[in-house]
Short mmCIF file of the C-alpha atoms (twelve columns), coordinates in Angstrom:
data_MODEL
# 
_entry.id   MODEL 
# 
loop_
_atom_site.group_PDB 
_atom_site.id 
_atom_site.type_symbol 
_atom_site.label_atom_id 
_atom_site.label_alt_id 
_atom_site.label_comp_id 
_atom_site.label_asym_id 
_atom_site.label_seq_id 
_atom_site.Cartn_x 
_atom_site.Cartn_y 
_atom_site.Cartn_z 
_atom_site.pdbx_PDB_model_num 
ATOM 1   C CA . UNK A 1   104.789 97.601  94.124  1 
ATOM 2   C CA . UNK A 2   106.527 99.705  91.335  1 
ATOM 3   C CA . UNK A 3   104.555 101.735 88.793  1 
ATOM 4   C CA . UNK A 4   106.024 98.917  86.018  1 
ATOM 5   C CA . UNK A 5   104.986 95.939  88.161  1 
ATOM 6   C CA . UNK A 6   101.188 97.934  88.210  1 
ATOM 7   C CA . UNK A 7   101.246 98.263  85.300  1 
ATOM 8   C CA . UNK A 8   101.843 94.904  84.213  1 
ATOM 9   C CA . UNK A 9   99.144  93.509  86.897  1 
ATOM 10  C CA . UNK A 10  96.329  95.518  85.081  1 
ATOM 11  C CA . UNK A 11  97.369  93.912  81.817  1 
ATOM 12  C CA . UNK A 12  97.361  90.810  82.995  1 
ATOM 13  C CA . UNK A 13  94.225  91.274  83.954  1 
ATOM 14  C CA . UNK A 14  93.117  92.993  81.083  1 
ATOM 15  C CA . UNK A 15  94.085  90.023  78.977  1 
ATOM 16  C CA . UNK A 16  92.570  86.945  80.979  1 
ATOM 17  C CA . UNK A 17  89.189  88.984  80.742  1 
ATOM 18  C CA . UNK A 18  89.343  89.234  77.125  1 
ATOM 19  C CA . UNK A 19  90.372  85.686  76.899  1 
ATOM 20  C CA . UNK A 20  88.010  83.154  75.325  1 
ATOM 21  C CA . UNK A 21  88.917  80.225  77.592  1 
ATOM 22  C CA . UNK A 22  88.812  81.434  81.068  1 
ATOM 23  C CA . UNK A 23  89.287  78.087  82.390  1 
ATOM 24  C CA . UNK A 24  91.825  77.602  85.232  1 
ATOM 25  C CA . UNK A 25  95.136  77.169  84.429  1 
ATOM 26  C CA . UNK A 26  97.141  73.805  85.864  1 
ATOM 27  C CA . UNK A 27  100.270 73.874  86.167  1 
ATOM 28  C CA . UNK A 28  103.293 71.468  87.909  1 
ATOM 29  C CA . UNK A 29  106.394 72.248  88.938  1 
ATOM 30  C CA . UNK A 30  108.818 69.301  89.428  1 
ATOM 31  C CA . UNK A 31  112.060 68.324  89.526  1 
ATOM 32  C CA . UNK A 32  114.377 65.429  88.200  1 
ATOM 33  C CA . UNK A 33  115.908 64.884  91.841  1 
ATOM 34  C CA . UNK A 34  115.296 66.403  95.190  1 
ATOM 35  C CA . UNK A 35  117.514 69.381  96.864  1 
ATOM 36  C CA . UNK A 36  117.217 71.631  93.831  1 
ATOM 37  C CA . UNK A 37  115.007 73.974  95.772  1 
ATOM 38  C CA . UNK A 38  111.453 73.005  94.181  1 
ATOM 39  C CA . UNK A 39  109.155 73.739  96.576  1 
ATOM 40  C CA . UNK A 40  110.256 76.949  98.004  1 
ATOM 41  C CA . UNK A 41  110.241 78.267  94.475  1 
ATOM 42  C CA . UNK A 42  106.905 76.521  94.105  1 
ATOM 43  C CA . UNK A 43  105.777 79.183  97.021  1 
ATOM 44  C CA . UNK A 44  107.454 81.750  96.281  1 
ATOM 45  C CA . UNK A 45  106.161 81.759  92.480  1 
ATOM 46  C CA . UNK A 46  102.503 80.849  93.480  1 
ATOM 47  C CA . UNK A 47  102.747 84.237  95.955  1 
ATOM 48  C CA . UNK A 48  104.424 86.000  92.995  1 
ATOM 49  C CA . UNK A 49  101.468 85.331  91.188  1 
ATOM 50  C CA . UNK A 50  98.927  86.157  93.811  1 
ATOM 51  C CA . UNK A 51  100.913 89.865  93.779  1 
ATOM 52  C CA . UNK A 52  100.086 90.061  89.987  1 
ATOM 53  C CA . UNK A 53  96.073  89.725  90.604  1 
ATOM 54  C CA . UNK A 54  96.112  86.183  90.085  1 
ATOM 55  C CA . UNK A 55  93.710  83.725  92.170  1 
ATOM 56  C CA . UNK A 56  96.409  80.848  93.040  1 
ATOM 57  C CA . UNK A 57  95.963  77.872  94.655  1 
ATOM 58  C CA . UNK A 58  98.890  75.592  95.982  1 
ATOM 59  C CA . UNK A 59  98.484  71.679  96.007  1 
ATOM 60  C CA . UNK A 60  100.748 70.012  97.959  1 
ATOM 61  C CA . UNK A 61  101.288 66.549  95.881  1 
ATOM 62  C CA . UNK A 62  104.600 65.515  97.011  1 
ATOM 63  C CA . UNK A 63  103.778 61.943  98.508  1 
ATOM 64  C CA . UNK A 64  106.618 61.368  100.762 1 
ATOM 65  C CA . UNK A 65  107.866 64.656  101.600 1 
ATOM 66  C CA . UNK A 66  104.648 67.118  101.427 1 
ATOM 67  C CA . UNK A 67  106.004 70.603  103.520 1 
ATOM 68  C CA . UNK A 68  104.164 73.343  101.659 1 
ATOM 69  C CA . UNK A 69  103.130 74.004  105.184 1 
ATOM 70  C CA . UNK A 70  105.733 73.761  106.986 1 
ATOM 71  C CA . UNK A 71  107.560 76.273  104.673 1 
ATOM 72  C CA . UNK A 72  105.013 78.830  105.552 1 
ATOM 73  C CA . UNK A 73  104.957 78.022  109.440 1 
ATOM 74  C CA . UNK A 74  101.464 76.958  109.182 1 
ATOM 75  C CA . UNK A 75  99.329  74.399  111.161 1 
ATOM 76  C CA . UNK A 76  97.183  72.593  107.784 1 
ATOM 77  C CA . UNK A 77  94.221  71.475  110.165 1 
ATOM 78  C CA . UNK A 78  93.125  69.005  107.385 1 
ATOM 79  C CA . UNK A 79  94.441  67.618  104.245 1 
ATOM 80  C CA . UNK A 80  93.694  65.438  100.991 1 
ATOM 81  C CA . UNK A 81  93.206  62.718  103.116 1 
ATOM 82  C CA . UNK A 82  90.141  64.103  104.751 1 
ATOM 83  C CA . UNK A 83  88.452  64.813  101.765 1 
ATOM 84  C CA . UNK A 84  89.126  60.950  100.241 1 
ATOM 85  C CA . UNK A 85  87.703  59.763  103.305 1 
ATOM 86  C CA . UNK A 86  84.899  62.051  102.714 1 
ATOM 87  C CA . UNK A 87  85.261  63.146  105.920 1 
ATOM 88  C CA . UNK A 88  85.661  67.183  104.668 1 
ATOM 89  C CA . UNK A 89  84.344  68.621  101.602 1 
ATOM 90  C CA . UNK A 90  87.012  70.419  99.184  1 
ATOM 91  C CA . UNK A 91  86.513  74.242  100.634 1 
ATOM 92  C CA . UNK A 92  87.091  72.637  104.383 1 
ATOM 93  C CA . UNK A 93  90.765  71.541  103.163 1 
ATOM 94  C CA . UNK A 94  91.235  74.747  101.648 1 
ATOM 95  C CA . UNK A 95  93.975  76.180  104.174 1 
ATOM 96  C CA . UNK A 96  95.332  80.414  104.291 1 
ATOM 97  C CA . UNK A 97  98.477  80.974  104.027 1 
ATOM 98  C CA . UNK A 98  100.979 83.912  103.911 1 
ATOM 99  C CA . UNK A 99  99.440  87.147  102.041 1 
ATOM 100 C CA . UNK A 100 95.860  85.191  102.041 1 
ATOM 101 C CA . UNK A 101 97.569  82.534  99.535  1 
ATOM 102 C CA . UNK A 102 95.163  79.515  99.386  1 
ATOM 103 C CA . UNK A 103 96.563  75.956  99.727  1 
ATOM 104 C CA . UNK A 104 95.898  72.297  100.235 1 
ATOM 105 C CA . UNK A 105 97.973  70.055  102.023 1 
ATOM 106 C CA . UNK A 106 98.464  66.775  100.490 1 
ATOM 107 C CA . UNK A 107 100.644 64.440  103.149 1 
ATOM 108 C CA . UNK A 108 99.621  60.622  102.382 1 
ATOM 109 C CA . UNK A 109 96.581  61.431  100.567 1 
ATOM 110 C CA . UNK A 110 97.612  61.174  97.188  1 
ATOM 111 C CA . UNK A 111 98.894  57.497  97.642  1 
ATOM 112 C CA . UNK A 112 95.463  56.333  98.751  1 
ATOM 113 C CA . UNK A 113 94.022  57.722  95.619  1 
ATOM 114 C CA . UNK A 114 95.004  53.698  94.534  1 
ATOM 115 C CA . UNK A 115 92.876  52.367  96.974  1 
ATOM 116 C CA . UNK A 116 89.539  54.214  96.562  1 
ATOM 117 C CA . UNK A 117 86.155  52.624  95.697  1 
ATOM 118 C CA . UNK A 118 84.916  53.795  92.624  1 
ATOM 119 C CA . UNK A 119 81.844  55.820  94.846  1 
ATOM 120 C CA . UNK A 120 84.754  57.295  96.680  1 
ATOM 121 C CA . UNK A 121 86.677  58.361  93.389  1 
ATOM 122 C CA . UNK A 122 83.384  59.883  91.375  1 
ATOM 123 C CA . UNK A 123 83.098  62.298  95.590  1 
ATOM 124 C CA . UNK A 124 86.685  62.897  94.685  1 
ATOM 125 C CA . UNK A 125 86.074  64.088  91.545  1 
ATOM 126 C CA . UNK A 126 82.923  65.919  92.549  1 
ATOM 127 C CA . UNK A 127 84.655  68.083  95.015  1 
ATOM 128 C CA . UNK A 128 87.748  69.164  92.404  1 
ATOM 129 C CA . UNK A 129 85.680  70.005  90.149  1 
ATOM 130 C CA . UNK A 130 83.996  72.401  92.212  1 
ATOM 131 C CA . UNK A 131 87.473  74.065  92.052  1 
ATOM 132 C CA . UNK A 132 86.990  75.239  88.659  1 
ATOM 133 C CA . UNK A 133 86.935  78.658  87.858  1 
ATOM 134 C CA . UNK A 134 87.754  79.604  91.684  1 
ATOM 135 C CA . UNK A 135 91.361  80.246  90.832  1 
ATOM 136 C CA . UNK A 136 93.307  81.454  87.725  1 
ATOM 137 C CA . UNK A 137 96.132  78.666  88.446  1 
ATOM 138 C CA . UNK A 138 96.592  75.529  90.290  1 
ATOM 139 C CA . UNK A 139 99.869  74.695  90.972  1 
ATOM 140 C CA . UNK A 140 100.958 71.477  91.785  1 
ATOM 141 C CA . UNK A 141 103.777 71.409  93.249  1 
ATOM 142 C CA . UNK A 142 104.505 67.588  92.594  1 
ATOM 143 C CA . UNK A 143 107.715 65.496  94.399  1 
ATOM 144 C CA . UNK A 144 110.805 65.277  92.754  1 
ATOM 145 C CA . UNK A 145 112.113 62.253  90.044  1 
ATOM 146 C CA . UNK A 146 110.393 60.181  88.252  1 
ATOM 147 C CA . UNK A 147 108.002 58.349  91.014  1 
ATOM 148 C CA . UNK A 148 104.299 56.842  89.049  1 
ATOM 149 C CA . UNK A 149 102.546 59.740  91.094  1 
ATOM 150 C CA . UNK A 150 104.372 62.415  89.506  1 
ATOM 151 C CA . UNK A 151 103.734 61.031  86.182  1 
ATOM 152 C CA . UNK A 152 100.402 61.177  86.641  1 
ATOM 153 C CA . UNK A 153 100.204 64.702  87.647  1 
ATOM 154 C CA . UNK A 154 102.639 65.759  84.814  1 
ATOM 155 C CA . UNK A 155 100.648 63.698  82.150  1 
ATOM 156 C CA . UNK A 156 96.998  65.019  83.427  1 
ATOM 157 C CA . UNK A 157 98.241  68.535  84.028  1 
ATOM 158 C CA . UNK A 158 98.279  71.208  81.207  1 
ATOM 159 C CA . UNK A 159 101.915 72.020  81.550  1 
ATOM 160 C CA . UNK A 160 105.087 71.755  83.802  1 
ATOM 161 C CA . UNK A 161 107.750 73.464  85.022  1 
ATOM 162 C CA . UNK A 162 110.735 71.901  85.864  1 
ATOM 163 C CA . UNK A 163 113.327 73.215  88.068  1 
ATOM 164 C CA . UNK A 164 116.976 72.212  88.084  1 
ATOM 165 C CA . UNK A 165 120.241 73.737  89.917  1 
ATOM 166 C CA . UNK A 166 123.577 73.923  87.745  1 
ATOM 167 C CA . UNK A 167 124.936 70.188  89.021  1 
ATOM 168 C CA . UNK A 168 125.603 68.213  86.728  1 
ATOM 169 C CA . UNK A 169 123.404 65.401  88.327  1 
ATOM 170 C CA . UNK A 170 120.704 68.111  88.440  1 
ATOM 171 C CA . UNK A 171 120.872 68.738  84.738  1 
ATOM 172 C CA . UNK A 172 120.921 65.713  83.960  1 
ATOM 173 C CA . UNK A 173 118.113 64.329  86.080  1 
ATOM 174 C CA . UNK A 174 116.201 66.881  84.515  1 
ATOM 175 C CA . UNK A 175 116.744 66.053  81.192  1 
ATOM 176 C CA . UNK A 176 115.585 62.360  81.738  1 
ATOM 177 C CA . UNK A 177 112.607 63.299  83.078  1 
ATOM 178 C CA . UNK A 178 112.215 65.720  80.413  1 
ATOM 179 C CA . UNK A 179 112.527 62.758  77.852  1 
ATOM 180 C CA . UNK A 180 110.795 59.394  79.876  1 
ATOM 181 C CA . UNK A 181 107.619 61.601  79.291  1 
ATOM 182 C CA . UNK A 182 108.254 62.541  75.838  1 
ATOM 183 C CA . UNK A 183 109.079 59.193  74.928  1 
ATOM 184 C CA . UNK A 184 105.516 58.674  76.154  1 
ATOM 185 C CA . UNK A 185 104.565 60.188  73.284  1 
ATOM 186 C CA . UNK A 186 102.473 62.882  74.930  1 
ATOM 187 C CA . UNK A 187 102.381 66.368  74.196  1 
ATOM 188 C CA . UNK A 188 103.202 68.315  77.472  1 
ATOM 189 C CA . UNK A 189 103.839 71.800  77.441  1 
ATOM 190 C CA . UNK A 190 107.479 71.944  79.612  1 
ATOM 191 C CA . UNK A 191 108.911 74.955  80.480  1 
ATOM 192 C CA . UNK A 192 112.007 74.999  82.522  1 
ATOM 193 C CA . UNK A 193 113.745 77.552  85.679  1 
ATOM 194 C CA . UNK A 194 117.146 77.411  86.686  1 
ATOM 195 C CA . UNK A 195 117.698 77.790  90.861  1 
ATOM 196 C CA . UNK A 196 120.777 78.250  92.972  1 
ATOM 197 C CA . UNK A 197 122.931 79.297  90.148  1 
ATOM 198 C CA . UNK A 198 126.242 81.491  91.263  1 
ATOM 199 C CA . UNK A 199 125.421 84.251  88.750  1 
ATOM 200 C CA . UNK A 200 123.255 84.585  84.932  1 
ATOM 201 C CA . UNK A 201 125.760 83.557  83.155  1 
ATOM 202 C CA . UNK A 202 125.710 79.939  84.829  1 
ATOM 203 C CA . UNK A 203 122.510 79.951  84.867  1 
ATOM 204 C CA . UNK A 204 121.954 80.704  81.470  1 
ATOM 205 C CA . UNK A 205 125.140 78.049  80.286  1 
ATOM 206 C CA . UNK A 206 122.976 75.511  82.168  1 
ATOM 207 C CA . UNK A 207 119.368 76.365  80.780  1 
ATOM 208 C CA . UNK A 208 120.782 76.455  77.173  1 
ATOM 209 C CA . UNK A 209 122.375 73.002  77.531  1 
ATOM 210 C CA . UNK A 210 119.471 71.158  78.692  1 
ATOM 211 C CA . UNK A 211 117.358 73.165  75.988  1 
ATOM 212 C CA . UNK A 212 119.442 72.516  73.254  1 
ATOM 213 C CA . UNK A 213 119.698 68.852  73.917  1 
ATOM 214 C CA . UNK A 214 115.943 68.609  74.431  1 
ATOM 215 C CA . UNK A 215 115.620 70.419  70.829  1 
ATOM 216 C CA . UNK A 216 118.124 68.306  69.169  1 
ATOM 217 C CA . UNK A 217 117.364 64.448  70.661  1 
ATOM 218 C CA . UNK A 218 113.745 65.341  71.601  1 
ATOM 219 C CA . UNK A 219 112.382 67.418  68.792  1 
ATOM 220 C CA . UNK A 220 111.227 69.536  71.590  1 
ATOM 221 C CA . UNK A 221 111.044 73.234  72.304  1 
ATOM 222 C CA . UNK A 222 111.911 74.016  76.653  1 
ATOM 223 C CA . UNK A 223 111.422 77.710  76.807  1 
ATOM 224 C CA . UNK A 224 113.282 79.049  79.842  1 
ATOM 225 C CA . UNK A 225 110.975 80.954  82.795  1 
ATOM 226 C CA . UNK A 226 114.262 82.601  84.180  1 
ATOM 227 C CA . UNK A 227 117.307 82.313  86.714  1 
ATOM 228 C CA . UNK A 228 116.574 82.184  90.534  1 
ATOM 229 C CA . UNK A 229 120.020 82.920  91.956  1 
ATOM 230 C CA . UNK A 230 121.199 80.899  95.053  1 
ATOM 231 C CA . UNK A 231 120.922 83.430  97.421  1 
ATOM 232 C CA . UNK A 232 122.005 82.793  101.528 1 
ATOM 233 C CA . UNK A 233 118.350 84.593  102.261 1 
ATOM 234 C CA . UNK A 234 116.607 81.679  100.904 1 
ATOM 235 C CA . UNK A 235 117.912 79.159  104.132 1 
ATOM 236 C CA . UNK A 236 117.372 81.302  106.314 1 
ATOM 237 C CA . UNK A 237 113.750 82.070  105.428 1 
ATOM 238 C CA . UNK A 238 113.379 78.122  105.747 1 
ATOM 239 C CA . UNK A 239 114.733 78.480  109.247 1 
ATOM 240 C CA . UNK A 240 112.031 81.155  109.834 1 
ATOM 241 C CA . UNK A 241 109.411 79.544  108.062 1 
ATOM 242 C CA . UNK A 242 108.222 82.537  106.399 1 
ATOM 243 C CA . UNK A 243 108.493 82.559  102.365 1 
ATOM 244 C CA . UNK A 244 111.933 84.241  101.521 1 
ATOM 245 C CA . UNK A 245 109.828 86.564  99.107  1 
ATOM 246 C CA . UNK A 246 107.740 87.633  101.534 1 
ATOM 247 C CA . UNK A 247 110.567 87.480  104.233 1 
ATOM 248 C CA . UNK A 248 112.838 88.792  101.931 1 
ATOM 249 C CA . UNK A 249 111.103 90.698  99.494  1 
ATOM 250 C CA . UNK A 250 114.208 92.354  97.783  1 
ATOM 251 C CA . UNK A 251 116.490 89.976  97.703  1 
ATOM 252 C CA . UNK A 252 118.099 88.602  94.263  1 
ATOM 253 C CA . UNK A 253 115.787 85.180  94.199  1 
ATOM 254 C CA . UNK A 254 112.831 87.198  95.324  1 
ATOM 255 C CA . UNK A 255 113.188 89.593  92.348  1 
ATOM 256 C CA . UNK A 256 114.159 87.009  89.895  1 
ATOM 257 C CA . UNK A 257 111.078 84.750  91.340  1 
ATOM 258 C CA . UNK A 258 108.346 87.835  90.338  1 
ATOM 259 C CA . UNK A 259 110.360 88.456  86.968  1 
ATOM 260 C CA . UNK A 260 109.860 84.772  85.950  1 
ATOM 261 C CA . UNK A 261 105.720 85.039  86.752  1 
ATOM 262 C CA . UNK A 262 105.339 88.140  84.893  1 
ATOM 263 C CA . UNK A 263 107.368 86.521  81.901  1 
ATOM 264 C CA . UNK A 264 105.085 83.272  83.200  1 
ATOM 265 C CA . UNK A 265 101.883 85.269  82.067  1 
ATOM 266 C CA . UNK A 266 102.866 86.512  79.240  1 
ATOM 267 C CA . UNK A 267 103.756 84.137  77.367  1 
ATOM 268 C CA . UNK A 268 101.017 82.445  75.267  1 
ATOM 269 C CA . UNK A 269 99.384  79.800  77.151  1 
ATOM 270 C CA . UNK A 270 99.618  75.949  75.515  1 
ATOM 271 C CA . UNK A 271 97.288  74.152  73.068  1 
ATOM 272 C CA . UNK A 272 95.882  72.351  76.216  1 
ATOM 273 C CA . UNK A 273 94.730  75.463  77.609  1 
ATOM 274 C CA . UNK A 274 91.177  74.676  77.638  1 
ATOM 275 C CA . UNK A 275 90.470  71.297  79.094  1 
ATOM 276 C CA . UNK A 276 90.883  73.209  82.750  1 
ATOM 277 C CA . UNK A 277 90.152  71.411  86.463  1 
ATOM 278 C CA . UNK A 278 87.200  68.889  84.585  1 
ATOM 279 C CA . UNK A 279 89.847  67.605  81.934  1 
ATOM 280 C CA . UNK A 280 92.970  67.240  84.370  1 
ATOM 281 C CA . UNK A 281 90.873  65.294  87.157  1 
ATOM 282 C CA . UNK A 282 89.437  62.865  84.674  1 
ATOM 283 C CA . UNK A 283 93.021  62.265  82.927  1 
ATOM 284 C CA . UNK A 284 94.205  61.413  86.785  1 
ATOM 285 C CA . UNK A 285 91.028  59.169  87.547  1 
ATOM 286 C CA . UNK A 286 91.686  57.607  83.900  1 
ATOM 287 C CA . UNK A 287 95.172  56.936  84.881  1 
ATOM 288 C CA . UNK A 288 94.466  56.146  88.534  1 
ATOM 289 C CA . UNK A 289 91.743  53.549  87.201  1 
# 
């Protein structure tokens, strides 16, 4: 790690001890429609993290397409499902991954959150609560368009990220997803990352459109995270099922990836910032109720 990036890390640090709130930060990242690239930049930003000092935890919470695992070529022994059925307890589902990353597979589990008894939500609850404190961030790394389940998760979290490619039909997915919620008349904290884009300057064309609109029509401010270039590396990580920032460490997505968590960190954290893993489970159970 450079002197800079050291640096940085003891800052970081620095800061979230002399922070009054020290409650865990939860975060999703999402995506108005799939292929865009969300959750290997889910990874590779969560290990980003990890490499700044922070405690990170990965949720898998993409209903129908849940590969967090998969990505990093590992066997998830047990999942969400085990702990609805109150069959594990929330540390057993806790899986390792790459560089010691923690994660939780999600597969069907999330789905049968619908069907629980109410004993079998308030265990639920119980054992993600316990989560508290345990890591800096949660990320959620939610499935892509505008499904009820990722509603929940973006409504109940503290903020999102949302992740779109230059398309057009990327961009403009995003920007309705960007706008059902706010026409929900909630106040989520979005912040936004451009992936797969041929050079800055696209990417930067593409962030500014979808900010400016969301300014103008929305009344709302989408501060951009950074560029993620589309780099050939990133497949073939996928094909090796190691993390292209840990396969590929200096690569041009790798190096954007850590520049958008440092810039992640330092930028002032939302208005939510204190409700932590007790608010954001209770604003799912509400909504799951």
């Amino acid at each position: 790690m450079s002197d800079q990036a050291e640096a940085l890390r003891h800052l970081i640090q620095n800061r979230n001890r002399a922070a009054d709130s020290r409650n865990t930060r939860i975060v999703t990242v999402t995506s108005g429609k799939g292929g865009v690239g969300k959750s290997n930049f889910s990874l590779a930003f969560a290990l980003a993290l990890s490499r700044l000092g922070q405690r990170v935890l990965v949720f898998d919470a993409d209903i129908g397409m849940a590969n967090i695992d998969v990505l990093m070529g590992v066997h998830a022994r047990y999942n969400l499902y085990h702990l609805l059925k109150q069959e594990k307890t929330i540390w057993e589902i806790v899986q390792e991954g790459p560089e010691g990353l923690h994660f939780i597979a999600g597969g069907s589990g999330f789905k049968d959150l619908l069907e629980l008894t109410p004993e079998q939500l308030d265990y639920f609850a119980k054992e993600i609560e316990k989560l508290q404190d345990r890591y800096d961030v949660i990320l959620f790394d939610t499935g892509a368009g505008l499904s009820k389940e990722t509603v929940k998760f973006i409504t109940a979290a503290q903020e999102t990220i949302v992740v779109t490619t230059p398309e057009p039909t990327s961009i403009t997915d995003a920007y309705s997803l960007i706008k059902m919620i706010k026409n929900m008349d909630l106040d989520i904290d979005f912040k936004l990352v451009v992936n797969r884009a041929s050079d800055d300057r696209e990417g930067k064309h593409t962030a500014d459109k979808i900010s400016m609109a969301a300014e103008r029509f929305l009344d709302t401010k989408l501060p951009i995270l950074g560029i993620v270039p589309d780099d050939p590396l990133v497949s073939r990580s996928v094909k090796r099922q190691v993390p292209f920032i840990v396969a590929y460490p200096a690569c041009g997505a790798s190096k954007a990836t850590q520049a958008i968590a440092e810039n992640f960190l330092q930028i002032d954290r939302p208005r939510t910032g204190g409700q932590g893993v007790k608010g954001f489970i209770h604003k799912m159970l509400r909504l799951t109720r």
